[in-house]
Structures are given as C-alpha cells and as structure tokens.
C-alpha positions in Angstrom: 156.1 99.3 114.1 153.0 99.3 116.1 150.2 97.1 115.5 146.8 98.2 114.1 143.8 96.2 114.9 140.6 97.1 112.4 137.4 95.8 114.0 135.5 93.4 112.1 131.8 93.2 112.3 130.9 89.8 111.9 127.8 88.6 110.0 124.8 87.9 112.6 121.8 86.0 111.9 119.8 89.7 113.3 121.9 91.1 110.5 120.7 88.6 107.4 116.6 89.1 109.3 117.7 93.1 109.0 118.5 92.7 105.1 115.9 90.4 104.0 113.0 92.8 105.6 114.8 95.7 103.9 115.0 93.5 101.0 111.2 92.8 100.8 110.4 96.5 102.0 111.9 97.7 98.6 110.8 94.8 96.5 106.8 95.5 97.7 106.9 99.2 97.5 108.2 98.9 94.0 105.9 95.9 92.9 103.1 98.0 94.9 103.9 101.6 93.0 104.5 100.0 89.8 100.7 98.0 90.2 98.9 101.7 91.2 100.6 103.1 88.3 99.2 100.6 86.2 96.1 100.4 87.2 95.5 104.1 87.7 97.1 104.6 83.9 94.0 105.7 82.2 93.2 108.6 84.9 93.1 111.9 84.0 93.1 113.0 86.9 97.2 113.7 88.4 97.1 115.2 91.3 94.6 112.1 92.0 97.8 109.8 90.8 100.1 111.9 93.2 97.3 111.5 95.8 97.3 107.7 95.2 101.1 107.4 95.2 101.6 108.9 98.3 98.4 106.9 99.5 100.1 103.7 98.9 103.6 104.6 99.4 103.4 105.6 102.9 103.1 102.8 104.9 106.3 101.6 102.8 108.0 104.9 104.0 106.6 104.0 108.2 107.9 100.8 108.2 111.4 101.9 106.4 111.3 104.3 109.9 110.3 101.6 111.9 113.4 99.4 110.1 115.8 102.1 110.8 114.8 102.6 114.2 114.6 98.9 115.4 118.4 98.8 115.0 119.0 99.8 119.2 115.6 97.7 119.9 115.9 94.0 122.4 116.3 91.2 119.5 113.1 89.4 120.4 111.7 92.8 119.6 113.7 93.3 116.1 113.1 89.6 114.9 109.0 90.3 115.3 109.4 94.0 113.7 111.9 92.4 110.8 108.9 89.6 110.3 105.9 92.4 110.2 107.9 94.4 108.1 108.3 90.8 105.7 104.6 89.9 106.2 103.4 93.3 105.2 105.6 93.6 102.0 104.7 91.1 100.3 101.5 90.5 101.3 100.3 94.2 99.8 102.4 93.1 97.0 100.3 89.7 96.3 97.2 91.6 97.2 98.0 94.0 94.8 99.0 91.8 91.8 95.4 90.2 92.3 93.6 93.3 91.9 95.7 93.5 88.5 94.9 89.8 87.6 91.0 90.1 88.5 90.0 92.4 85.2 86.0 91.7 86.6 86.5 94.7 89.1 84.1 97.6 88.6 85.9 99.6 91.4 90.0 98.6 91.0 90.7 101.5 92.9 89.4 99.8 96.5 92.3 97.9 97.1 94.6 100.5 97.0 92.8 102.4 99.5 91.8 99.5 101.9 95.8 97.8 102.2 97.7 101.1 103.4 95.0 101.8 106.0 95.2 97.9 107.0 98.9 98.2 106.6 99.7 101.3 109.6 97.1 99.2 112.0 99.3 96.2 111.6 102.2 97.7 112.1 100.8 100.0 115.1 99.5 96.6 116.8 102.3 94.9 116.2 104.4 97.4 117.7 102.5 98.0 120.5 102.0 94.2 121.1 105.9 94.0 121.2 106.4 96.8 123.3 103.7 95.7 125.6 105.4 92.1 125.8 109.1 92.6 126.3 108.6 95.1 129.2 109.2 98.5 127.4 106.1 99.7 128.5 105.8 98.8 132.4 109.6 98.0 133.0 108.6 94.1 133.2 107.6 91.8 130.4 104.7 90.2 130.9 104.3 86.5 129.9 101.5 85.3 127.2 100.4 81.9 128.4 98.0 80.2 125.5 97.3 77.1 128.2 95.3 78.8 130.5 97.7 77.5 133.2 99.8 79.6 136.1 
C-alpha cells in the first residue's frame, strides 16, 4: 500500500487576526443596519431606506474586499489592514448605538451619513499609509522615525 500524506494547515496567529476582523466586519454591519433600520423606521420614504442602506452598508462591503484581498498581502501589511478593519467595525457600531441612545437629536439621520464617508477615508489612508511604508509603492520601505534622529 502506498502512503497518502493530507496537508494540514496549521492554525497561525495571521489566521485568528484574519477571523476576528471578519468577525467584527459582520458583527458591525449587522449592529450598524439593524440601528439605520431603526432609526429610519418611521420614514415613508423607501427608496430613501434603500438609499440609506446602501449608504451605510458600503463601506462594510469595501473593507469585506479589502479582507479578501489582504490574504496574498506582506503580514506587517495584513496585521494593520486586519486592525482597521477591527477599529472601523466597531467603532461605527458604538457610534451608531449612541445616536440611538441620544433621543435629544433633531437630525438622527447625520450620523449615518457622516460615519461611511469617514469610514472609506480611513480605510483609503490606511491603505495607502501601508502601502507607502512596506515598500509596495517605490520598491523600498521607507522607515518612520518618531525621534527626529538619523
């Protein structure tokens, strides 16, 4: 009988990083739909809903891309994308739940137009800081040095 060898793949901390950003990309975009429905639940208005949906939902469906794509990326570069991608999440989520939890606001609506927008530059700088940084960009990474030193 000849022997068959099945490859394993072995659990990598890149790969736990890689599942907790997905993890927190579906957790916001839910929390963050689920908020615009509820606040938006007294519109009559649906193609202004639909409108709003796919307002908030798209920077959700740029950094899912950006997830998939970061997969061939150098792992300095992945660990900062998998870390935006975290940041951004939740951080619409929580800004998001305090629009619902502030009832004083005569415009609810501003949030949810203000965090995608904020959302894509993030994630453009981000990217473009990381590209810039590890060399992608020029062929050599260039060094940040905070001290001021050579």
């Amino acid at each position: 009988m000849e022997d068959v060898a099945i490859p394993i793949e072995l659990e990598t901390p890149m790969n736990g990083r890689r599942s907790s950003a997905l993890f927190s990309l579906l957790v916001g975009s839910a929390v963050s739909l689920a908020l615009m429905l509820w606040v938006g639940r007294h519109s009559s208005s649906i193609v202004l809903m639909l409108l709003f949906t796919v307002w908030v939902a798209s920077p959700f469906a740029g950094m899912l891309f950006v997830h998939r794509s970061a997969k061939n990326w150098p792992l300095v570069r992945q660990n900062v994308t998998y870390n935006q991608i975290r940041i951004i999440s939740v951080g619409s989520a929580l800004i998001y739940i305090g629009t619902v939890n502030i009832r004083q606001l005569s415009k609810p609506a501003g949030p949810f137009l203000a965090v995608p927008i904020a959302s894509w530059l993030l994630m453009a700088l981000w990217l473009w800081m990381t590209r810039y940084f590890h060399g992608e960009a020029s062929g050599e990474t260039i060094e940040l040095n905070l001290n001021g030193k050579k």
